[in-house]
N, C-alpha and C positions, 0 to 999 in steps of 0.2 A: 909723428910721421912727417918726414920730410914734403916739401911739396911741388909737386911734378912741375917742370920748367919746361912744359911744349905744351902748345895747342894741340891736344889730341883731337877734340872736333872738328879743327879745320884739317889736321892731316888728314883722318880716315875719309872726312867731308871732299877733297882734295883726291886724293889717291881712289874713290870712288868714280868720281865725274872724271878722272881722265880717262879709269880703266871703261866707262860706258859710252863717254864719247870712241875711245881708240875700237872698241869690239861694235859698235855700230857702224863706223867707217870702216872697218875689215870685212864686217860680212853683207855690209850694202854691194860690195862685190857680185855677191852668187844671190843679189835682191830678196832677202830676209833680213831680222830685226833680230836682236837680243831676245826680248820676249819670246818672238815665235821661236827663235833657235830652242830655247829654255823649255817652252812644249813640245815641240818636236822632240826633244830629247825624252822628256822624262814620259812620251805618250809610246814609246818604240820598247818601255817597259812592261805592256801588257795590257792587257783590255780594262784601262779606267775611264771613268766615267769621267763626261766634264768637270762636273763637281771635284772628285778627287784629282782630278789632274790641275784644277785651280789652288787647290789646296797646296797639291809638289810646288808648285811653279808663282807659289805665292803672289795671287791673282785675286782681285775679287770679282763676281761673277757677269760685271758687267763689261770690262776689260776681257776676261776670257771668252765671253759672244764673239764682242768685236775680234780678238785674236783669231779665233778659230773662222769666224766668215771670211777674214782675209787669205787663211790656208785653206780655205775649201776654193777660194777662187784664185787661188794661184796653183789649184791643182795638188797640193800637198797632203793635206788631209783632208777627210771626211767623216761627216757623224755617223752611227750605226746605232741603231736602237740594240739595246740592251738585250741578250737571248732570256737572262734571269730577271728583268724587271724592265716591261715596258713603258714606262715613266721615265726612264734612264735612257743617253746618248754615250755613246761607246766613241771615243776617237780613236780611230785608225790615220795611221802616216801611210800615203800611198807610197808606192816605188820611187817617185821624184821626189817627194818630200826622204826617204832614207838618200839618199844622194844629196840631197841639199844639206842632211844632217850629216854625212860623212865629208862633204868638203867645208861642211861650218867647224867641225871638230877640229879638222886639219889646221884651220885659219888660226883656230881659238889656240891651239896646244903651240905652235908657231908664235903667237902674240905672248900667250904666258910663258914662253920660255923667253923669247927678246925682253920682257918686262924684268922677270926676276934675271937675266942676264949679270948684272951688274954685282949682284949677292956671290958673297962664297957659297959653296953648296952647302956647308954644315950651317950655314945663318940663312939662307934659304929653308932649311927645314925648319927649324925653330923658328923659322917666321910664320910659316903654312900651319907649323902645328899648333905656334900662339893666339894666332890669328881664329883657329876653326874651335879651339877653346874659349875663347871672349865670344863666337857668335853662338856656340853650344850651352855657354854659360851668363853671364851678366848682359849680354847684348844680343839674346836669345827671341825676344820680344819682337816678333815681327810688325814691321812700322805700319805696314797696311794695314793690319785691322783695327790699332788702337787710334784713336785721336789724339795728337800730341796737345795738352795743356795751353788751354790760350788766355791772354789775361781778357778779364770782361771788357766791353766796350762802353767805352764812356760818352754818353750822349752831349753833343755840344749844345750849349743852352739859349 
């Protein structure tokens, strides 16, 4: 096997941080965050619980508190006890939170079109579609839940 001549870590590592900085400063516009955009979205799916909507929006649970207290007090969402299990909170997106999710989509589909702009459209595909293969496949492993390997600590003597 021949061997790959790019830094593939630093690209994706690279092409990550500009795409989060660029959709953080696009939608600091209409004063939401990626995060929240990312719940808002995946909560306008149907009556999930916090739990499973931390799970969509690849969250762990103390991150999605904090999430959701900032959308309950920005008026966006709010909790709703479960009608099937009252142990369970129900996120609901109010009326301004869908309007914030409709002018966040506009932003977002606007930024990923200027982004991939530069692509012919048949290498635009083949890129969306290599790209959702490597995160379906070999780089499937969501970073939040595993501990990345750390070497031990070496005590100075």
């Amino acid at each position: 096997m021949q061997p790959i001549d790019v830094d593939l870590m630093f690209l994706v590592n690279q092409a990550g941080y500009a795409l989060t900085a660029e959709m953080a400063t696009a939608l600091a516009e209409i004063k939401i965050n990626p995060r929240e955009f990312c719940v808002l979205s995946h909560a306008l799916k149907g009556d999930l619980t916090q739990i499973a909507l931390a799970e969509l929006s690849a969250l762990d649970k103390t991150t999605m508190v904090v999430t959701l207290d900032r959308l309950e007090q920005a008026g966006l969402a709010e909790r709703r006890l479960s009608e099937t299990d009252r142990r369970a909170r129900i996120v609901a997106v109010t009326p301004a939170g869908r309007t914030a999710v409709r002018k966040a989509q506009a932003i977002v589909t606007g930024m990923y079109s200027r982004i991939l702009a530069p692509l012919p459209v048949r290498d635009r595909e083949v890129f969306l579609r290599s790209l959702i293969a490597l995160v379906d496949g070999p780089l499937a492993q969501p970073s939040h839940i595993e501990r990345p390997a750390r070497r031990p600590r070496v005590r100075a003597s």
